[in-house]
TORSE-294906 format. One record per residue: residue in one letter; x, y, z of N, C-alpha, C in turn. Coordinates in Angstrom, 3 decimals. Layout:
// TORSE-294906
> tigu	neast	nnorth	nup	caeast	canorth	caup	ceast	cnorth	cup
> A	X	Y	Z	X	Y	Z	X	Y	Z
...
END
This chain:
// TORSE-294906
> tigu	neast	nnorth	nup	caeast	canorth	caup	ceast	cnorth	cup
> X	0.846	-1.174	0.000	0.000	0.000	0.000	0.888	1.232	0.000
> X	0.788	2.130	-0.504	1.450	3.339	-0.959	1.078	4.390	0.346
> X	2.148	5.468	0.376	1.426	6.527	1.542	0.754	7.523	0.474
> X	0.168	8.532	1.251	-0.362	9.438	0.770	0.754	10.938	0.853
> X	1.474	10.303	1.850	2.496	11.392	2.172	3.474	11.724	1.097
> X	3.620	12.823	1.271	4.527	13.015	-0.142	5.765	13.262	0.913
> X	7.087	14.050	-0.262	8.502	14.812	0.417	9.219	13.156	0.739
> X	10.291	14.102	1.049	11.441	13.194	1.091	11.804	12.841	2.008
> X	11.738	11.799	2.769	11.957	10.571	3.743	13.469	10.477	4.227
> X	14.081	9.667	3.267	15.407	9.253	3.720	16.307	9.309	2.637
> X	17.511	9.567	2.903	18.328	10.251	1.896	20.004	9.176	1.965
> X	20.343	8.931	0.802	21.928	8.454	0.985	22.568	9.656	0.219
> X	23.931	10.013	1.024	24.830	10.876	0.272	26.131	10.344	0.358
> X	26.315	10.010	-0.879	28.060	9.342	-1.366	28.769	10.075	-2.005
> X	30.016	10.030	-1.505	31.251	10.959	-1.742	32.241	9.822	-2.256
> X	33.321	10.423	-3.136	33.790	9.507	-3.723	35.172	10.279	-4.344
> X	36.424	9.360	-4.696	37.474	10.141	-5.329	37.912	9.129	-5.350
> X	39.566	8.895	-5.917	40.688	8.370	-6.111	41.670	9.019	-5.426
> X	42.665	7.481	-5.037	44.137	7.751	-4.089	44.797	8.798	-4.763
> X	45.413	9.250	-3.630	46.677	10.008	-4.388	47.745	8.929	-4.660
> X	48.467	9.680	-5.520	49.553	8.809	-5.899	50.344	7.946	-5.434
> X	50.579	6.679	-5.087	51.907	6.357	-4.420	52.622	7.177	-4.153
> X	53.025	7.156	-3.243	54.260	7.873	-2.142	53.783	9.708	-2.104
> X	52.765	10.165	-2.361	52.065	11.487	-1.985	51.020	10.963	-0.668
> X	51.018	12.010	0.053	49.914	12.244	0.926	49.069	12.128	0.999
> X	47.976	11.137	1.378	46.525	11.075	1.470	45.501	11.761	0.929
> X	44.670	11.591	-0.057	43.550	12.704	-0.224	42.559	12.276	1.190
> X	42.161	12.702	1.486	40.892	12.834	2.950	39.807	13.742	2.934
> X	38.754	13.380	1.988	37.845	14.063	1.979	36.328	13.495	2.998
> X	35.483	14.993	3.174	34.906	14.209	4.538	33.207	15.244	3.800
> X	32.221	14.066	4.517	31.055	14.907	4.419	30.707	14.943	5.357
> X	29.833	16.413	5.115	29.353	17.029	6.545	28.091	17.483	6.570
> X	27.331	17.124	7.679	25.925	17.383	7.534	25.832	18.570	8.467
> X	24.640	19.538	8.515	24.726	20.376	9.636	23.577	20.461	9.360
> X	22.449	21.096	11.162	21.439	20.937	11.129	21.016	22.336	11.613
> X	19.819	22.969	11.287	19.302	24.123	12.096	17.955	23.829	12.127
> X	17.830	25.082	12.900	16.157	24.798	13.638	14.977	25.897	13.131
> X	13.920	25.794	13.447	13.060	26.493	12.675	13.379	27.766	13.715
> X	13.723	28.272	14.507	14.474	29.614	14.815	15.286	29.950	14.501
> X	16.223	29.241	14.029	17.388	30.028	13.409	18.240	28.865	12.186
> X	17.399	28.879	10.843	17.465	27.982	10.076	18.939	28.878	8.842
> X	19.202	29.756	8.964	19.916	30.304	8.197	21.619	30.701	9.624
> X	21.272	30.286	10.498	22.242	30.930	11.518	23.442	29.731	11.908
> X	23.816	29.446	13.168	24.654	28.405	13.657	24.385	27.052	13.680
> X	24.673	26.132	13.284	23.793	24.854	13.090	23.750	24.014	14.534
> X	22.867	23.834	14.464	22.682	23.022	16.512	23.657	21.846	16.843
> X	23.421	20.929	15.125	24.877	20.137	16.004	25.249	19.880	14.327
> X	26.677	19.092	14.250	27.476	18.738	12.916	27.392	17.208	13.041
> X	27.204	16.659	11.645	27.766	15.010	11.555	28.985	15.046	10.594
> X	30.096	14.699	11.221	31.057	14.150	10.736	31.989	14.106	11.158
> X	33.357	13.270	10.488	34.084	12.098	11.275	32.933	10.897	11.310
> X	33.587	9.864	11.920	33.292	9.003	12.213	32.213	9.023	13.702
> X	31.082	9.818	12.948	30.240	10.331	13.991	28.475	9.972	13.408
> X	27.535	10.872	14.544	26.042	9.927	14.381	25.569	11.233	14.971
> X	24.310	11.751	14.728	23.850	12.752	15.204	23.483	12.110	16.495
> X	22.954	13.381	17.421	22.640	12.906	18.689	21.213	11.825	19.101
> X	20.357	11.788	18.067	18.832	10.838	18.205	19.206	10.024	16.270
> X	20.335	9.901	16.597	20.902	8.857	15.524	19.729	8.865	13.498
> X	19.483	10.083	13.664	18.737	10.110	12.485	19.816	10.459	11.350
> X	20.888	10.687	11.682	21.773	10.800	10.624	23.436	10.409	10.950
> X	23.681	9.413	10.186	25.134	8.749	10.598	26.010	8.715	9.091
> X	27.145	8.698	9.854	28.019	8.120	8.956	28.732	7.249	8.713
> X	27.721	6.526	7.630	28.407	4.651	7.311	29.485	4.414	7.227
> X	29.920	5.433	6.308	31.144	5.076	6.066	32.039	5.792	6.078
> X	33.340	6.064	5.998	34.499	6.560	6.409	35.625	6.208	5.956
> X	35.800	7.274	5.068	37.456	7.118	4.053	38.427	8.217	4.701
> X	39.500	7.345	4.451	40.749	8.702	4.710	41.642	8.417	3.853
> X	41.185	7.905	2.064	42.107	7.474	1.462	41.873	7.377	0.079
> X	40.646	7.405	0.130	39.645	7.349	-1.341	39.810	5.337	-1.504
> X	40.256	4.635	-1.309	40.485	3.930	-1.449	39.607	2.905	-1.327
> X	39.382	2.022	-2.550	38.012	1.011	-2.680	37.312	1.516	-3.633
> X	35.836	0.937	-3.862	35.287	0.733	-5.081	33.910	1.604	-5.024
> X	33.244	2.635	-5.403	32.210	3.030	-5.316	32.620	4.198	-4.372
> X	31.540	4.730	-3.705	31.184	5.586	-2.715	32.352	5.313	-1.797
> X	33.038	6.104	-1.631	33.828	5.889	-0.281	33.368	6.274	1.037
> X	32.896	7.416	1.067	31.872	7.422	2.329	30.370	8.035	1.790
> X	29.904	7.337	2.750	28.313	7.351	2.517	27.694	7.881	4.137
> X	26.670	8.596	3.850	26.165	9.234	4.618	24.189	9.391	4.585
> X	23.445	7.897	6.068	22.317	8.889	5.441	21.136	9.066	6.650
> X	20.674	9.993	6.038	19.646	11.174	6.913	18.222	10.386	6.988
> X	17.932	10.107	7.742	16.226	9.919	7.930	15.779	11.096	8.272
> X	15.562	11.833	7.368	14.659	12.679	7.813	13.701	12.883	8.297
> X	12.580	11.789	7.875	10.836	11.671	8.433	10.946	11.618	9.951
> X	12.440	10.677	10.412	12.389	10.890	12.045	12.910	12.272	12.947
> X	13.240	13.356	12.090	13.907	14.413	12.746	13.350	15.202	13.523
> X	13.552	15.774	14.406	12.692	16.711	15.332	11.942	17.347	14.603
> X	10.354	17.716	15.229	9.920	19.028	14.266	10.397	20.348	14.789
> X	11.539	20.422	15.497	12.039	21.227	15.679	12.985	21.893	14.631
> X	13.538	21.517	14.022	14.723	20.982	12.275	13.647	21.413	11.181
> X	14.410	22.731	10.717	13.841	23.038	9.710	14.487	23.052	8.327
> X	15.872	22.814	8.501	16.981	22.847	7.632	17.823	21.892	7.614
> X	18.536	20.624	6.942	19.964	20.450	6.742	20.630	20.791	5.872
> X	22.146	21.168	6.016	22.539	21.397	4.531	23.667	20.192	4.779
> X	24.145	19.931	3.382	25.435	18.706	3.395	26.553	19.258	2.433
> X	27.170	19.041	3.070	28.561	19.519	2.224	29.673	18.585	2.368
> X	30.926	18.863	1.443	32.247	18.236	1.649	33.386	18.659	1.807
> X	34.672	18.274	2.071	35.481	19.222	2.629	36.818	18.544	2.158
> X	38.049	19.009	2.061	39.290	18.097	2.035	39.857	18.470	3.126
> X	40.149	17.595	3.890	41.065	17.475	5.131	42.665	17.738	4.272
> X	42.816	19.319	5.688	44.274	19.827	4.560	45.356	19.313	5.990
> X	46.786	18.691	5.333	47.612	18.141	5.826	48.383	19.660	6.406
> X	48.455	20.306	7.763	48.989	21.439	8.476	50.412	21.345	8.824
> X	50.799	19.837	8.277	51.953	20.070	8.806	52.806	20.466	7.263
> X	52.032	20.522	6.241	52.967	20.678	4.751	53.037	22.299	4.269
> X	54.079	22.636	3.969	53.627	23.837	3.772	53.203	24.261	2.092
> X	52.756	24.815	1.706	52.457	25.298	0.623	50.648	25.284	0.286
> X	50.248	25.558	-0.911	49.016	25.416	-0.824	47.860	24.704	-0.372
> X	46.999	25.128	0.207	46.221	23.934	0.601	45.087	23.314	-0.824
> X	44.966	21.830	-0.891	44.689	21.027	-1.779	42.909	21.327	-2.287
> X	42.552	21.790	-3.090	41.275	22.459	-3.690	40.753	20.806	-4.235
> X	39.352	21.190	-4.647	38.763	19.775	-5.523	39.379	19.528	-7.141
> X	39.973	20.710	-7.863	40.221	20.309	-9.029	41.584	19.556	-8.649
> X	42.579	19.472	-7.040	43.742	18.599	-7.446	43.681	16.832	-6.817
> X	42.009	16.983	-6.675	41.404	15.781	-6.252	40.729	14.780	-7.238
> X	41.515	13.539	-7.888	41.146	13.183	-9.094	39.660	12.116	-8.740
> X	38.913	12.335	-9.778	37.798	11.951	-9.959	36.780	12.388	-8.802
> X	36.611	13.421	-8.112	36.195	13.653	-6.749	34.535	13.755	-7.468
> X	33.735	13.216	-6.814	32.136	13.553	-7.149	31.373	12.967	-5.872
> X	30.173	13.831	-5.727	29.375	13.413	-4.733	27.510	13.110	-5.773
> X	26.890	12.207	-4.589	25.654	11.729	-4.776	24.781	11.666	-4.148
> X	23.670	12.387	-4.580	22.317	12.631	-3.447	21.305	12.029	-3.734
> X	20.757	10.948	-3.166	19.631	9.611	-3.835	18.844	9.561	-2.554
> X	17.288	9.272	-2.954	17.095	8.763	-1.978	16.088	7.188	-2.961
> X	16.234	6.547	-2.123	16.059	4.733	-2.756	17.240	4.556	-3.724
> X	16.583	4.343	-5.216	16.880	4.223	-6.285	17.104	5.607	-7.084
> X	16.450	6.618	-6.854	16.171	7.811	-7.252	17.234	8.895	-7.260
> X	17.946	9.256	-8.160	19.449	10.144	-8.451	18.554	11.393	-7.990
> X	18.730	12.003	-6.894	18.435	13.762	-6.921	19.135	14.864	-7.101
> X	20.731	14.291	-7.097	21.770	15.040	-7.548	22.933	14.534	-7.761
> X	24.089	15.104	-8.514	25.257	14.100	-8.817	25.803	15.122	-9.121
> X	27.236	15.266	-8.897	28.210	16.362	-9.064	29.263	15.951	-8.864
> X	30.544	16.353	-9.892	32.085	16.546	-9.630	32.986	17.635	-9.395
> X	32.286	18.485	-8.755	32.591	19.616	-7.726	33.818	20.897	-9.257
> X	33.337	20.366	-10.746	34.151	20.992	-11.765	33.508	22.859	-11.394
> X	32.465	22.898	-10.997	31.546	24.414	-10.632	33.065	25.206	-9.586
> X	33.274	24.625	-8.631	33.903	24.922	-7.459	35.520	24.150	-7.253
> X	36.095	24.023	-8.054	37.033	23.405	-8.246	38.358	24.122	-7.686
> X	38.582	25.771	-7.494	39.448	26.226	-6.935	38.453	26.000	-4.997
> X	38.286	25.399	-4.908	37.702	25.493	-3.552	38.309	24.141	-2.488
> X	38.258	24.594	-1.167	38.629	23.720	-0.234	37.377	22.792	0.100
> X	36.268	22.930	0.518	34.567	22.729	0.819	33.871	23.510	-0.356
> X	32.644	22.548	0.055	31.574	23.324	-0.789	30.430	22.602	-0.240
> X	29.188	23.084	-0.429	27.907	22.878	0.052	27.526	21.940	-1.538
> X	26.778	20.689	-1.136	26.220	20.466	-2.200	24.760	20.400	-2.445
> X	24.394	20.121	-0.970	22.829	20.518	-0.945	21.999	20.553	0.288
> X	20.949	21.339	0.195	19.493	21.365	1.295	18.658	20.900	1.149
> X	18.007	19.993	2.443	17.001	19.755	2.639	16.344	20.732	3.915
> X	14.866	21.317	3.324	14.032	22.197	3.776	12.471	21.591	4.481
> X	12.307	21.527	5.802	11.438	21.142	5.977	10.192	22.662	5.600
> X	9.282	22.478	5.145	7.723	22.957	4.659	6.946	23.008	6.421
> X	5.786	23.717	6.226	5.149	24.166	7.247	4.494	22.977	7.338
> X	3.964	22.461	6.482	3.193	21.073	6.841	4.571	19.331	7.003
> X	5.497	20.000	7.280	6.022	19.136	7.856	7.182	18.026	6.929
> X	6.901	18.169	5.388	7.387	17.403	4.260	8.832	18.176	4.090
> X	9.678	17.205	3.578	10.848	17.912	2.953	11.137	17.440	1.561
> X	11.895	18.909	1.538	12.231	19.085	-0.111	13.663	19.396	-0.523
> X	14.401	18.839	-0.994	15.373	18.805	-1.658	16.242	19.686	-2.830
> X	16.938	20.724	-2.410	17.443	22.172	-3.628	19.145	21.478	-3.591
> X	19.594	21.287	-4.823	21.235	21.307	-4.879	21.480	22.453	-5.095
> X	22.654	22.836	-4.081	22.911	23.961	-3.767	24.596	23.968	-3.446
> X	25.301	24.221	-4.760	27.320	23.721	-5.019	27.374	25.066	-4.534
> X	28.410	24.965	-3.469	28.886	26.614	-3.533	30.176	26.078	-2.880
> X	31.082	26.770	-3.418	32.169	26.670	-3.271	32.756	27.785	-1.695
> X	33.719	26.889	-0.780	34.054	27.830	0.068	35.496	27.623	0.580
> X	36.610	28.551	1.373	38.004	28.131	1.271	37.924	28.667	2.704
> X	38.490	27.118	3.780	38.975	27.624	5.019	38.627	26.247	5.477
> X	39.317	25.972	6.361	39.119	24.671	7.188	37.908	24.345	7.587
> X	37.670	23.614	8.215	36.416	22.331	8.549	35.504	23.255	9.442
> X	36.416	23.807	10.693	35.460	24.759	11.889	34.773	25.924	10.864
> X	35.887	26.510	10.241	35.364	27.907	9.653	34.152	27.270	8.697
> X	34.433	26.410	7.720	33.061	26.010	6.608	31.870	25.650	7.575
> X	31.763	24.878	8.846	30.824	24.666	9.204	30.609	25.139	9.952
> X	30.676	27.045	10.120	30.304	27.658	11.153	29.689	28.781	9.644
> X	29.849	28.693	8.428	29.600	29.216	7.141	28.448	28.248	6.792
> X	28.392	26.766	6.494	27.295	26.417	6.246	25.732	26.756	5.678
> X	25.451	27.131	7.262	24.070	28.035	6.711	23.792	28.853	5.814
> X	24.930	29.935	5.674	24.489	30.793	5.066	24.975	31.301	3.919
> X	25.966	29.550	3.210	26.072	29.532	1.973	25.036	29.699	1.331
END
């Protein structure tokens, strides 16, 4: 039997790239979820998923966990039940980031020097977005998309690439109001 309910339920988001080269430094790219509330849906996000982390009422985790690109498909995967989220949550946005090595000096590593880097926003079977970050390619992070909860309670899905340059704290204290 089918619902009557419409909007979007539950979501997988896969991130994906290739090793760096033998004997170069790790690529380490990471996705990041951040959440706000229907008071302040454009402001500080209440809490972050990522690392090898789980939101606090476990509606959004992260399966999986690369620090290497290494393996076949999705290297990390990430996903949101939304239908269970507080109705307090009026916003997530998801983004990705490259973990920059602080102890090297020289530039820090953007998505165009990240080979094959692309992310994926599905929920079931259903492609809702797909991107190889070519938009934002001089960038460290970038936002790839929102989910918006509606007054009657449904969510809806906007890809939303924006490119941003600064470590992990600074992008996800920016988030929102990419």
């Amino acid at each position: 039997m089918s619902s009557l309910r419409k909007g979007i339920d539950k979501v997988e988001v896969g991130l994906k790239w290739d090793p760096s080269p033998l004997g170069s430094p790790p690529h380490d790219l990471d996705l990041v979820a951040a959440t706000y509330t229907r008071d302040d849906p454009h402001g500080s996000p209440d809490y972050l998923v990522h690392f090898d982390s789980r939101s606090p009422d476990g509606t959004i985790n992260l399966n999986r966990d690369s620090r290497t690109g290494q393996g076949f498909g999705y290297d990390e995967v990430m996903t949101l039940e939304l239908e269970r989220l507080s109705e307090r949550y009026a916003r997530v946005v998801v983004g990705a980031v490259i973990q920059q090595d602080e102890q090297l000096d020289g530039p820090h590593k953007v998505f165009d020097a990240i080979p094959s880097a692309a992310v994926r926003i599905r929920e079931g079977y259903t492609v809702l977005s797909e991107h190889d970050f070519a938009t934002v390619a001089g960038s460290t992070a970038a936002t790839v998309g929102e989910f918006v909860r509606d007054t009657d309670g449904e969510w809806s899905f906007r890809e939303t690439v924006r490119g941003f340059d600064g470590d992990l704290d600074a992008f996800a204290s920016a988030m929102g109001s990419l």
